[in-house]
N, C-alpha and C positions, 0 to 999 in steps of 0.2 A: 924190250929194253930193260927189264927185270935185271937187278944189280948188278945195274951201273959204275955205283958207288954205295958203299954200305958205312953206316954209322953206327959204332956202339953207342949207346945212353944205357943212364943207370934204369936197372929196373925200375917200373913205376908201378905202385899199384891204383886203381884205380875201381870206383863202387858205381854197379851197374848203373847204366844210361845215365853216365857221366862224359864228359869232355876234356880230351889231350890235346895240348898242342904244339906242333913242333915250326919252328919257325929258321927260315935258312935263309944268311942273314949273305948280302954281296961286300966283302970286304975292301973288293979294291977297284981299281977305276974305269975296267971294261964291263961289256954286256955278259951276260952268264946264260948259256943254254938249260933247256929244260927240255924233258918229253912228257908230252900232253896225251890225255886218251880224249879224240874228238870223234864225231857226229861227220862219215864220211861215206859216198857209196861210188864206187867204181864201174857200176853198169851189173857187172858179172858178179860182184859180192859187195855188199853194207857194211857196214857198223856202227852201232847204235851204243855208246859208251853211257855208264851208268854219270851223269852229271846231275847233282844234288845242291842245292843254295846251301850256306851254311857250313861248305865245306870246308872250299879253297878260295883263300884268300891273296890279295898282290896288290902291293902299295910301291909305286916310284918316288924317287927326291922329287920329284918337281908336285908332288902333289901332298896333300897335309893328310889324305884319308885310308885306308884300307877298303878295292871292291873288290865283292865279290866274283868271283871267277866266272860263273855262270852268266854273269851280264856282258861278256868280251862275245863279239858278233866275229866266226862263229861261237861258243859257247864251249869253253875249254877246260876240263881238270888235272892239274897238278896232280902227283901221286906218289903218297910216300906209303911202302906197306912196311907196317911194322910187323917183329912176329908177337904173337900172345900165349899163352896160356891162360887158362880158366883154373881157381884155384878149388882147393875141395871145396873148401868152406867161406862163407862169405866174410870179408875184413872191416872189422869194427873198432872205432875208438870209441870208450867210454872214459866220463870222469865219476867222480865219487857224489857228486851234488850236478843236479842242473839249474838250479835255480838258488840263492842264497841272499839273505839280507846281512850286513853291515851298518854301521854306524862309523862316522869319522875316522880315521887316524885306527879302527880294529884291522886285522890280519885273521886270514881262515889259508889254511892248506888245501889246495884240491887234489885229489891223488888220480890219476891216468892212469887207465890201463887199454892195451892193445889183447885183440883175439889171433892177432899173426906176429912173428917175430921180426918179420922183415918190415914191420912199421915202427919199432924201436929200433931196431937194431944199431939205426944212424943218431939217436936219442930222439926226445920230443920237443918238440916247437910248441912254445906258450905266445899267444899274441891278446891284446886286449883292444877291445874295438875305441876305447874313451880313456886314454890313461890320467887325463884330467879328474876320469870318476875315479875307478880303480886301474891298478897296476898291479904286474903279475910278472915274478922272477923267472929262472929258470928249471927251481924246485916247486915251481906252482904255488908259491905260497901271493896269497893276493891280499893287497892293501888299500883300503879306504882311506881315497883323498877327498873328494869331494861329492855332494848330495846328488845324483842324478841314476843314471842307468846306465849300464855297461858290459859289454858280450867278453866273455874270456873263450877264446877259442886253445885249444893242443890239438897236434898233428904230427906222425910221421914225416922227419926231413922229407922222403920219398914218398910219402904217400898222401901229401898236401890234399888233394881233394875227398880224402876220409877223415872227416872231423867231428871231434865230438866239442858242445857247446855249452857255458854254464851263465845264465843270465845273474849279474850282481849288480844291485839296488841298493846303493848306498843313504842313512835317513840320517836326520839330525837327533839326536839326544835331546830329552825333555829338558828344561831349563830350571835350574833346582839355584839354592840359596837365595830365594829374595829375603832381603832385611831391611829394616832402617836401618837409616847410616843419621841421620840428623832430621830436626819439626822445629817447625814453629808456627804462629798463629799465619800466617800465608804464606810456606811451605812445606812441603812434607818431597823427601832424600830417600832414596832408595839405591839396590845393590842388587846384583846376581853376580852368581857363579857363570865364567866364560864357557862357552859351548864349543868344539874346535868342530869345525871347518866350516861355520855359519859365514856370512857377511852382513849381514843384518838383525835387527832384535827389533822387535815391536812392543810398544807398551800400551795394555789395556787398560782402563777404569773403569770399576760401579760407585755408584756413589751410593748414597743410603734409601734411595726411592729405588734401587733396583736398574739404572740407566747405566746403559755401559757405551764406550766410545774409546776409542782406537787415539791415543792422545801423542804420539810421534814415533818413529822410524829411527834409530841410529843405526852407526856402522860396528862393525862387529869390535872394533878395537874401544868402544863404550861400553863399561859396564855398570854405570852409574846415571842416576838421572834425575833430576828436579824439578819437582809438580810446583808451580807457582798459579796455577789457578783453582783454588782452594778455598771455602769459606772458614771462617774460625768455629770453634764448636763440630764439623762437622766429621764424620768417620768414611774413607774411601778405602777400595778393597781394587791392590794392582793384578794383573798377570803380565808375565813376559813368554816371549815369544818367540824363540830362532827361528832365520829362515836364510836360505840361499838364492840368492835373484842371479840369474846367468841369462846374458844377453840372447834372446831366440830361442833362449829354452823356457819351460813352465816353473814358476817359482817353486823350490822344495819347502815344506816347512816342518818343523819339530816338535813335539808335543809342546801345549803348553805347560807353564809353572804350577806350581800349586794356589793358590789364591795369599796375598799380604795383604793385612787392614792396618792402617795407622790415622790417626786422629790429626785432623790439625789444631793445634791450643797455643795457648798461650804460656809461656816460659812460667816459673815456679816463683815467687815472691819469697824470700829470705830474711824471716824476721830476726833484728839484734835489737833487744833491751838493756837495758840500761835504769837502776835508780838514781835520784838525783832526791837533795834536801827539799820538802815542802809539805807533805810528801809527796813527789812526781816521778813518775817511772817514764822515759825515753825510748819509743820507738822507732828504727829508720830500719830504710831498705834501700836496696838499688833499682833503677827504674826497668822496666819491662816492657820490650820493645812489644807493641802494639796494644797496648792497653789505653782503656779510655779513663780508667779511674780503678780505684784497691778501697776493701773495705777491713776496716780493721775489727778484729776482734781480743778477747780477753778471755783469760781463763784462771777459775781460784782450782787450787787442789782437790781435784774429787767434785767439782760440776762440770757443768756444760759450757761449751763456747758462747760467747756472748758478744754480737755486734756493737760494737761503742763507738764506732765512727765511719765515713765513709769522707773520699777526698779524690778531687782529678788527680789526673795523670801530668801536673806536673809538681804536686807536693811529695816530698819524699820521708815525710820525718811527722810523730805524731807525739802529742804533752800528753797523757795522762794524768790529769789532779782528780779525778771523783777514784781515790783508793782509801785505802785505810790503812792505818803505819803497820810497818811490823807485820806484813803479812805477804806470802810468798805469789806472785803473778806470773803467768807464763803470756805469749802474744802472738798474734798469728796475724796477716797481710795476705788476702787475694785477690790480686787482680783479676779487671772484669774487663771485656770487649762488648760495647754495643751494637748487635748485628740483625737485624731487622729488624728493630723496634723492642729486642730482648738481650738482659743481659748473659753473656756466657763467659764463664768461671774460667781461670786458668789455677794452678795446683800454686800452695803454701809451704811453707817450711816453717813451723813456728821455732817459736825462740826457748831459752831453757828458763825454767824458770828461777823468778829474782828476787831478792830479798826487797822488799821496799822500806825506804826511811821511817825513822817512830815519828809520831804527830808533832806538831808543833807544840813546844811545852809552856803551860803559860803559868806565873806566881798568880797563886791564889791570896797571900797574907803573906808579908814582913812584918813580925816584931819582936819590939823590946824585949829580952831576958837580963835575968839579974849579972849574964857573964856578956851577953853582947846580943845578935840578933837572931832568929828565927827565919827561917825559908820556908813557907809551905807550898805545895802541890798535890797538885791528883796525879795519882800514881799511873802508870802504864804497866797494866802487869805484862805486858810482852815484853818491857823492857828488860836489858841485865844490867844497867846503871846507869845514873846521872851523873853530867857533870856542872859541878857549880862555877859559876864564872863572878869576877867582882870587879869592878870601877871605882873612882870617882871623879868627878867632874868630867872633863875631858880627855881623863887620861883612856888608857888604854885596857883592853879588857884582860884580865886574868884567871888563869883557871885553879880556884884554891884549895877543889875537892872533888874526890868521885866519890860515889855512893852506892854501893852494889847493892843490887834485887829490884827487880821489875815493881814491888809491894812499897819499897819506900817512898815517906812522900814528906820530907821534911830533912833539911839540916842548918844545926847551930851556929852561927857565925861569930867563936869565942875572940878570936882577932879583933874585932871592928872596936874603934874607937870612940868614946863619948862625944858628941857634938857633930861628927863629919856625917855628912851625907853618902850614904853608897848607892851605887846601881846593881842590882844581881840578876843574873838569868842562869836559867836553869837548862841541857840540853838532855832528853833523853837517848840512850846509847842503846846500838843491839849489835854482840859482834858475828860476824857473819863466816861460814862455815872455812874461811881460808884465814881467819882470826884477825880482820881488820872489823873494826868497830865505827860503826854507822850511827851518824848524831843529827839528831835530826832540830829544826829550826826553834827559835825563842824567841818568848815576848816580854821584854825588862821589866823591872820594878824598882823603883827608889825609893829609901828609907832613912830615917837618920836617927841614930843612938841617943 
């Protein structure tokens, strides 16, 4: 029964003890004859037909399976002969890499090449086993989408069963910019640079004994995060972490960060002075969230800082009187947290420094002259002038005279009249480097001509 009916198909190539198959399909609604080589013997002659499993195959509509040929009682083979040739040379596809790593969102070219022409000749066939991992054009150029593992197979249109194969293993990128972003005394802000094609970030902690712990998991669209268990005073050291969680698969993960330490404290106290008549110098701040108390200190030009007060956390504002006139003070505020039974500091801002008021000026001697009255005082040589003021009775005070030089310490009061009673006081002046003049407090004296 040898060609019956003959069918061209395109040439195939195919690589030793390999598998073709040709499959002939009933298109329309009657039975279709076939001739079988069967196991028959007629008395006078046999035939013992080569019948092999794995051969020949026959599936009916009424059945969901393909059986084997060899199991039909008697035991029967279909027979298709194709014709062959055997080529010189054995038919190989190569690519340029077999194995290759990537990172997200990277591109690598792979270059194909065939040992026969009739395996390009139709072009080549690029297939990727996970296009989820990588994906692969039709110039072989392949693209990292996501963390996992993935076969890029090319092929001869014809020659499908000679393939060459290149395994790509896609990784996450180490996880780089951590910063602070914002601290305070119970919490400490942080940042990273996005990682593309993570889904998830992990953030580590050590804390200052050395202990580390894994302190929460976000999703990849975080890239910020806020540690609010934190003591004050204390120094913590972050890493982050990509990684890719795929249902059913083994989680990828990406190098970690480099190591960030940040401090948790307390916010900076912001000294403003101020002088005031007496002599008193004014200090206030603004309050500082988590502080238990600020201790105040002082400073003269050219020594050392000097504690002169301490006060809770809800006084905001401090008098200085133990100063001395006419002399320049700077001031400083820090807050402190009580945290296991010790106090920890948070950072200062002092103030510039102030000119403070001249002392309080008091008459030593009013008297009589042959033209009216006499003022004496002790001098303030820091001063640049006094000014004299004068009354009488109830009236109102008047200012009748300045007196320039810090050395003086007396003036005449040619005015004053026989028999009336005056009041005078004297204020010591210092002007100060914006040219306003600074007079500091008096204590009266009454006299009468």
């Amino acid at each position: 029964m040898a060609g019956v009916m003959t069918f061209q198909i395109p040439e195939v190539l195919l690589s030793q003890n390999s598998l073709y198959s040709i499959v002939v399909t009933n298109a329309g609604s009657t039975y279709i004859k076939y001739c079988v080589e069967a196991e028959v013997s007629y008395g006078w002659c046999s035939f013992s037909p080569s019948i092999v499993s794995g051969q020949s195959f026959l599936r009916y509509n009424a059945e969901d399976t393909w059986m084997d040929a060899v199991e039909f009682n008697p035991s029967v083979t279909p027979r298709i002969k194709a014709h062959t040739r055997t080529l010189s040379s054995a038919a190989r596809m190569q690519l340029s890499s077999s194995e290759i790593s990537l990172y997200s969102k990277d591109q690598k070219t792979l270059n194909a090449s065939a040992t026969r022409s009739e395996m390009d000749a139709s072009g080549i066939v690029w297939e990727s086993s996970d296009t989820s991992v990588a994906a692969v054009n039709g110039s072989g150029v392949v693209t990292a989408k996501n963390p996992g593992t993935a076969t890029i197979t090319c092929y001869g249109k014809n020659a499908r069963g000679i393939r060459a194969t290149c395994k790509v293993t896609v990784k996450l990128r180490q996880t780089t910019g951590v910063k602070l972003v914002s601290k305070a005394f119970n919490r400490i802000r942080i940042s990273w640079k996005a990682v593309p094609g993570c889904n998830r970030y992990a953030i580590y902690r050590w804390d200052e004994s050395g202990n580390s712990k894994k302190m929460a998991t976000v999703t990849a669209d975080v890239v910020t995060w806020q540690d609010t268990a934190v003591k004050t005073g204390s120094t913590y050291t972050y890493r982050i972490r990509a990684s890719y969680v795929r249902s059913g698969k083994k989680t990828v993960y990406g190098a970690v960060s480099s190591p960030f330490s940040a401090k948790a404290e307390l916010g900076k106290a912001r000294a403003v002075a101020e002088a005031v008549s007496g002599p008193c110098n004014r200090v206030s701040w603004k309050k500082v969230s988590g502080a238990s108390g600020y201790h105040i200190y002082r400073k003269l030009q050219g020594k050392s800082w000097v504690r002169i007060g301490t006060v809770n956390n809800k006084v905001l504002s401090w008098q200085d009187t133990k100063i001395e006139g006419i002399t320049s003070y700077a001031y400083a505020v820090r807050p402190y947290k009580n945290v296991d039974g010790k106090k920890v500091f948070g950072g200062y801002q002092a103030s510039s420094y102030i000119l403070s008021y001249p002392e309080l000026q008091k008459i030593s001697s009013v008297r009589k002259t042959s033209r009216g009255l006499k003022i004496c005082w002790k001098a303030q040589k820091k001063a640049d002038c006094y000014q004299i003021y004068r009354k009488t009775g109830k009236g109102s005070w008047k200012k009748i005279s300045t007196v320039s030089g810090g050395s003086s310490s007396s003036f005449e009061d040619k005015t004053a009249k026989k028999g009336t009673t005056y009041y005078y006081a004297v204020r010591a002046g210092i002007k100060t480097s914006g040219g306003k003049v600074l007079c500091g407090g008096y204590a009266a004296k009454a006299a009468k001509r």
